[in-house]
PyMOL Python script that loads the backbone (N, CA, C, O; Angstrom):
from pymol import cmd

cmd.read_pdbstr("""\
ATOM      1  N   UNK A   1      81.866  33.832 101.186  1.00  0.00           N
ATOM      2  CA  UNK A   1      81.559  32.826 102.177  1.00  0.00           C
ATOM      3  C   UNK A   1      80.214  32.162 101.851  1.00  0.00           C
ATOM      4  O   UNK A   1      79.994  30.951 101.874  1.00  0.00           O
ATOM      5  N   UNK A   2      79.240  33.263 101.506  1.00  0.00           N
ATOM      6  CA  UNK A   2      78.228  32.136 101.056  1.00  0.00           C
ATOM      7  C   UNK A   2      78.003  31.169  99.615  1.00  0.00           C
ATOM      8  O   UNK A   2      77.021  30.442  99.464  1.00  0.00           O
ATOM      9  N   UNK A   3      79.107  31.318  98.606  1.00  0.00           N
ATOM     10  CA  UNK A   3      79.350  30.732  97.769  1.00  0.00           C
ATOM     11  C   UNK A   3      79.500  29.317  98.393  1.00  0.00           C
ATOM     12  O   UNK A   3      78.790  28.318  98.281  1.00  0.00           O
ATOM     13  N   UNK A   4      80.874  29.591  99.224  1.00  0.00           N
ATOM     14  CA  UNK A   4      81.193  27.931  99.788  1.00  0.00           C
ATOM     15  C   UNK A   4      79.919  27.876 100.455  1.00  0.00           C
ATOM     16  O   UNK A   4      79.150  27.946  99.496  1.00  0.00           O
ATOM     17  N   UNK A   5      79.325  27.809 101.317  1.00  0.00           N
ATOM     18  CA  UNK A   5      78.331  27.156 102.215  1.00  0.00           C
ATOM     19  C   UNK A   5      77.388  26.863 101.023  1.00  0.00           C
ATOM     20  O   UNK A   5      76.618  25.918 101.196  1.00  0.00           O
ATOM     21  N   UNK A   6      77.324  27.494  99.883  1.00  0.00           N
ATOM     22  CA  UNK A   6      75.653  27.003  98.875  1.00  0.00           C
ATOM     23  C   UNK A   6      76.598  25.920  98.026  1.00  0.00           C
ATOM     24  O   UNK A   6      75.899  25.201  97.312  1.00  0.00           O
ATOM     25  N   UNK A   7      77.927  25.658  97.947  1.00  0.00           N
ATOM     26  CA  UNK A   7      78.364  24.877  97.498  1.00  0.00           C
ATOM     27  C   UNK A   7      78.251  23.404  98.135  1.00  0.00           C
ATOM     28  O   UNK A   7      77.614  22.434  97.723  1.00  0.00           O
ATOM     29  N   UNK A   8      79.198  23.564  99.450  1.00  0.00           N
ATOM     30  CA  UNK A   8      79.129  22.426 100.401  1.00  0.00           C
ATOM     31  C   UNK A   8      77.587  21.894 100.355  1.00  0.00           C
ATOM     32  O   UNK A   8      77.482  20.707 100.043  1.00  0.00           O
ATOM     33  N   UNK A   9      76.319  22.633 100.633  1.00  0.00           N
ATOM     34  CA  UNK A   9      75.347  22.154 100.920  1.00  0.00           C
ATOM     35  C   UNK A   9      75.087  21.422  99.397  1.00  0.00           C
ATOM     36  O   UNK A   9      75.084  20.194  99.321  1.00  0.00           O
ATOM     37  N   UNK A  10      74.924  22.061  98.494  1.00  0.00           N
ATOM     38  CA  UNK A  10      74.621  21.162  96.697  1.00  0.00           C
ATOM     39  C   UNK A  10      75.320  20.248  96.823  1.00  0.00           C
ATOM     40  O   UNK A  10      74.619  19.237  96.886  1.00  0.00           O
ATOM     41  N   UNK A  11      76.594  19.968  96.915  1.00  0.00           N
ATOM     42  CA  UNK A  11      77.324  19.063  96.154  1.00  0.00           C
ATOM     43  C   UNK A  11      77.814  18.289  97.292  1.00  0.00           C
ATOM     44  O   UNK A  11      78.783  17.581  97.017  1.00  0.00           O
ATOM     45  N   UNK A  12      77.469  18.248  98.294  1.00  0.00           N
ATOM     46  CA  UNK A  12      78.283  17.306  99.227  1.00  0.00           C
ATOM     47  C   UNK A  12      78.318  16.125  99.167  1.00  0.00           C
ATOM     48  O   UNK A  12      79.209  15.623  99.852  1.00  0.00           O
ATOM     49  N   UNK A  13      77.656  15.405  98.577  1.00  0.00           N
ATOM     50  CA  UNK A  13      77.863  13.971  97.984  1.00  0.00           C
ATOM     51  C   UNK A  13      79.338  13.985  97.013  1.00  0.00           C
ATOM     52  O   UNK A  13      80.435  13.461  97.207  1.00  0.00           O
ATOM     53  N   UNK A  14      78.965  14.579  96.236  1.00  0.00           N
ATOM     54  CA  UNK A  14      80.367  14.833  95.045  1.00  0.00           C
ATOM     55  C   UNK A  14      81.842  15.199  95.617  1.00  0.00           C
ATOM     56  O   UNK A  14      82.920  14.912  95.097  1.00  0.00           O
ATOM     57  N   UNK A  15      81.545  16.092  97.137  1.00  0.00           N
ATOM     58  CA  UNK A  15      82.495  16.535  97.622  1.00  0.00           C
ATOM     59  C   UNK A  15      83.075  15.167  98.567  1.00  0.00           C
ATOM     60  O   UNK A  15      84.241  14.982  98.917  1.00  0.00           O
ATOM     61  N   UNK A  16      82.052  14.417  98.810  1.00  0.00           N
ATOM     62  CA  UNK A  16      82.714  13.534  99.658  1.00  0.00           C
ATOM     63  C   UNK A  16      83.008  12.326  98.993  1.00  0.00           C
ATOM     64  O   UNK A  16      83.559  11.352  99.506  1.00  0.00           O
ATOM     65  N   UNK A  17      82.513  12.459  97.510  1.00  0.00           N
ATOM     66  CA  UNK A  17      83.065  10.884  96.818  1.00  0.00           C
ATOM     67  C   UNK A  17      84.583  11.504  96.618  1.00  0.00           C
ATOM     68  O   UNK A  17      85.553  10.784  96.856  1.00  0.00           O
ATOM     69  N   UNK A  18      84.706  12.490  96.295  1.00  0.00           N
ATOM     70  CA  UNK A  18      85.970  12.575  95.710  1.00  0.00           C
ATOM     71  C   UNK A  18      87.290  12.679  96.968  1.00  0.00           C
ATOM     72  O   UNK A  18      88.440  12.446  96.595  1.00  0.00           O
ATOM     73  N   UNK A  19      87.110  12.921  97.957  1.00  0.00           N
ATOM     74  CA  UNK A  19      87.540  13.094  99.171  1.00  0.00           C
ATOM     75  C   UNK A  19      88.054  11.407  99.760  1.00  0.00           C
ATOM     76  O   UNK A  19      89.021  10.945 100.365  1.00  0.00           O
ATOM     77  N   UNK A  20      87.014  10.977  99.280  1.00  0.00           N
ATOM     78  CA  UNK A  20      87.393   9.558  99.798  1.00  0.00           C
ATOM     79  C   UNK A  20      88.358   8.531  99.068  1.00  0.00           C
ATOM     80  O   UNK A  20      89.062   7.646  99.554  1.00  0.00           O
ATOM     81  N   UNK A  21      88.096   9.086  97.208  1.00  0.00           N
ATOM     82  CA  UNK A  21      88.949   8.255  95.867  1.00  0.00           C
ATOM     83  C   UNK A  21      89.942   8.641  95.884  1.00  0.00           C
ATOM     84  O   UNK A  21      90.816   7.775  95.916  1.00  0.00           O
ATOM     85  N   UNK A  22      90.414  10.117  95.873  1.00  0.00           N
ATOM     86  CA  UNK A  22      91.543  10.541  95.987  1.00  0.00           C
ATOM     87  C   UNK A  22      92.632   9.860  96.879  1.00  0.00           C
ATOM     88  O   UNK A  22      93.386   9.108  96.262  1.00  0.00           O
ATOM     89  N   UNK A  23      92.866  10.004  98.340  1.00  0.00           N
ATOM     90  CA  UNK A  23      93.670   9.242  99.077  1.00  0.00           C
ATOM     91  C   UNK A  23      93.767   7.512  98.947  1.00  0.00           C
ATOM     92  O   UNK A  23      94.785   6.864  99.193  1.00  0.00           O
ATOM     93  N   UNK A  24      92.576   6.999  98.542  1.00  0.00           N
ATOM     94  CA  UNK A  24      92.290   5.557  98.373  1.00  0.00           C
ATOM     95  C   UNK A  24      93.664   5.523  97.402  1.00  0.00           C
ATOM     96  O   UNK A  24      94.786   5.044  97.567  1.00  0.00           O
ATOM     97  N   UNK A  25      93.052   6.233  96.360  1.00  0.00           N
ATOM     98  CA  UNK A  25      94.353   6.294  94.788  1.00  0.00           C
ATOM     99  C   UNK A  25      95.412   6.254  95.100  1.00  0.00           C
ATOM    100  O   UNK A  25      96.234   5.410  94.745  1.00  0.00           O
ATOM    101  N   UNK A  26      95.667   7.595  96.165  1.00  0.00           N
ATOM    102  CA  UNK A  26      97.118   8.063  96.454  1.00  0.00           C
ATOM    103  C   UNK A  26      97.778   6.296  96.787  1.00  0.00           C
ATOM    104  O   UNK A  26      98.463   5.489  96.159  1.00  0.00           O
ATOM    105  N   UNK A  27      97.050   6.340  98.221  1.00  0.00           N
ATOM    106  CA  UNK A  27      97.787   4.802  99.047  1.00  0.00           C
ATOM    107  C   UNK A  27      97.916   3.856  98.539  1.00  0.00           C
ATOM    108  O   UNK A  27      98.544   2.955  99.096  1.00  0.00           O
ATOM    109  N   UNK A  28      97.273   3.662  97.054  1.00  0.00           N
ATOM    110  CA  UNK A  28      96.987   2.436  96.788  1.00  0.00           C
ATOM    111  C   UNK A  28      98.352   2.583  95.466  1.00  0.00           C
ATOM    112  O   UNK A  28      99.001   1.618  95.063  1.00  0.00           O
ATOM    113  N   UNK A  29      98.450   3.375  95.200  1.00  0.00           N
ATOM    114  CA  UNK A  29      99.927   3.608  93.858  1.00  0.00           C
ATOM    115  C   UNK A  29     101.252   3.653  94.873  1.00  0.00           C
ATOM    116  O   UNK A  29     102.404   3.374  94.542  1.00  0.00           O
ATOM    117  N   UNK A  30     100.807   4.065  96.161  1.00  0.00           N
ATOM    118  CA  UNK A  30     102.448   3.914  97.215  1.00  0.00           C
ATOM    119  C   UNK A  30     102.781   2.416  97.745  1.00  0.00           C
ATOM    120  O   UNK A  30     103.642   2.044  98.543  1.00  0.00           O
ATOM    121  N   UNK A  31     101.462   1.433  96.776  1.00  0.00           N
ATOM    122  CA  UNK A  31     101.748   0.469  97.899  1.00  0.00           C
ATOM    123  C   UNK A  31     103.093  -0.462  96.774  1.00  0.00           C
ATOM    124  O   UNK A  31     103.453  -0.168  95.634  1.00  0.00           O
ATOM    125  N   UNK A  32     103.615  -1.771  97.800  1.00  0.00           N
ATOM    126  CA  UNK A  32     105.598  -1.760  96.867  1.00  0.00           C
ATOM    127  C   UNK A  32     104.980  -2.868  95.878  1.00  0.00           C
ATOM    128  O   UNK A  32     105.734  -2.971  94.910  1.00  0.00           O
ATOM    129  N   UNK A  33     104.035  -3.610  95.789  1.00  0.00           N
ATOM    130  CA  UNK A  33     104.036  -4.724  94.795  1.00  0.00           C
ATOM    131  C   UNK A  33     103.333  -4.211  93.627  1.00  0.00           C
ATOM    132  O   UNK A  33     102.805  -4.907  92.759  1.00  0.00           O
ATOM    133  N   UNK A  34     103.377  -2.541  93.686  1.00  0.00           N
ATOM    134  CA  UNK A  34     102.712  -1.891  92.523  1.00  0.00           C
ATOM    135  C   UNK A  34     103.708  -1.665  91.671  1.00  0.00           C
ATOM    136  O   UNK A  34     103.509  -1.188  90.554  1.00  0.00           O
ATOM    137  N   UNK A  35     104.730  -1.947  92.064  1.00  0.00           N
ATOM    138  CA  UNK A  35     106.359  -1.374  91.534  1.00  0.00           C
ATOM    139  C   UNK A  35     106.590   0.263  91.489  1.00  0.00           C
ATOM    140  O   UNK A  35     107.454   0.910  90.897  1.00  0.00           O
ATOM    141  N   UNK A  36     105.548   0.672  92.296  1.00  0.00           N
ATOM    142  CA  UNK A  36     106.069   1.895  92.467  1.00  0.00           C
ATOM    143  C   UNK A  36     107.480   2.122  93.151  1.00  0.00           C
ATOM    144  O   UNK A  36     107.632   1.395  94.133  1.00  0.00           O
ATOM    145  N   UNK A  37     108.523   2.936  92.876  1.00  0.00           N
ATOM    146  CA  UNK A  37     109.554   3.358  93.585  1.00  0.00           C
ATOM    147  C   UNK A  37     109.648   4.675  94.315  1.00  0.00           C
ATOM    148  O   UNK A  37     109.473   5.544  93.461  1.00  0.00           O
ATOM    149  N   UNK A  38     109.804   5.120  95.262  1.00  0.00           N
ATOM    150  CA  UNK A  38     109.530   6.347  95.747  1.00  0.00           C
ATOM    151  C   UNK A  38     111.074   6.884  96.295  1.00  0.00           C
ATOM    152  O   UNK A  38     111.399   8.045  96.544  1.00  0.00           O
ATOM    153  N   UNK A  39     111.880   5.686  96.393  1.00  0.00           N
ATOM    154  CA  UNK A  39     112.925   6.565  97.185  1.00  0.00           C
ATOM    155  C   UNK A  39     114.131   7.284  96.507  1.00  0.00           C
ATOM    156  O   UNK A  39     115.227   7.454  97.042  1.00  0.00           O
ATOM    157  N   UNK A  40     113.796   7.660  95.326  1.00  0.00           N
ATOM    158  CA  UNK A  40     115.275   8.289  94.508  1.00  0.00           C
ATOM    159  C   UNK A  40     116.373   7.703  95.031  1.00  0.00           C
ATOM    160  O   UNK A  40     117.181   8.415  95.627  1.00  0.00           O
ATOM    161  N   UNK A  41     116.556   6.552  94.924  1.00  0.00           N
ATOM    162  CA  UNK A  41     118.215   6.161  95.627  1.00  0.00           C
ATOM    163  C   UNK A  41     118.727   6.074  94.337  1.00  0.00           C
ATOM    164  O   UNK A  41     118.406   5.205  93.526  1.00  0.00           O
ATOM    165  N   UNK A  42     119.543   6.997  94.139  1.00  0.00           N
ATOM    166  CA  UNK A  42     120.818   6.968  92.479  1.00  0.00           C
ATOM    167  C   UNK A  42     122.066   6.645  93.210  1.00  0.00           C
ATOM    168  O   UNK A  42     122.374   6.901  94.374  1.00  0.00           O
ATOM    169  N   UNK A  43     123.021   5.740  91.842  1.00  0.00           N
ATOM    170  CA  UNK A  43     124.103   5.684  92.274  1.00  0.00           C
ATOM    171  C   UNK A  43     125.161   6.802  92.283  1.00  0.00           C
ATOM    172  O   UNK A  43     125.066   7.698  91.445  1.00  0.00           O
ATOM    173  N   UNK A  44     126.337   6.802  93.338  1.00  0.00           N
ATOM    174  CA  UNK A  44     126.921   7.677  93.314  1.00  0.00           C
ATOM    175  C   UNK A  44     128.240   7.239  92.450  1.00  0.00           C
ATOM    176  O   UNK A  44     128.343   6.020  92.583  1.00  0.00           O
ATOM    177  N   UNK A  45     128.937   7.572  91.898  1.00  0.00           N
ATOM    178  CA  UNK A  45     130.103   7.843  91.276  1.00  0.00           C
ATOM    179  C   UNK A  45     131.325   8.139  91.814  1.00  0.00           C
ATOM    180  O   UNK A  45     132.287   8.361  91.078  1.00  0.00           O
TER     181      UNK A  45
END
""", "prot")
cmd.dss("prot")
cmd.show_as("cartoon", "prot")
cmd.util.cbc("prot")
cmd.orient("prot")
């Protein structure tokens, strides 16, 4: 436990840039004019 707390306190800048890029990334590759496709629709046979 005091690992994390001497962590959180050092790096919390680092912890919160990455906290914030991550989901930005995520939402921003789900969005549709990225041509991402997400819905597995295959044809059936």
């Amino acid at each position: 436990m005091h690992q994390l707390a001497f962590v959180l306190e050092t790096q919390m800048p680092l912890i919160q840039d990455k906290l914030m890029f991550w989901p930005t990334m995520t939402f921003c590759l789900r969005v549709a004019h990225f041509g991402v496709d997400f819905t597995f629709k295959f044809l059936q046979r």
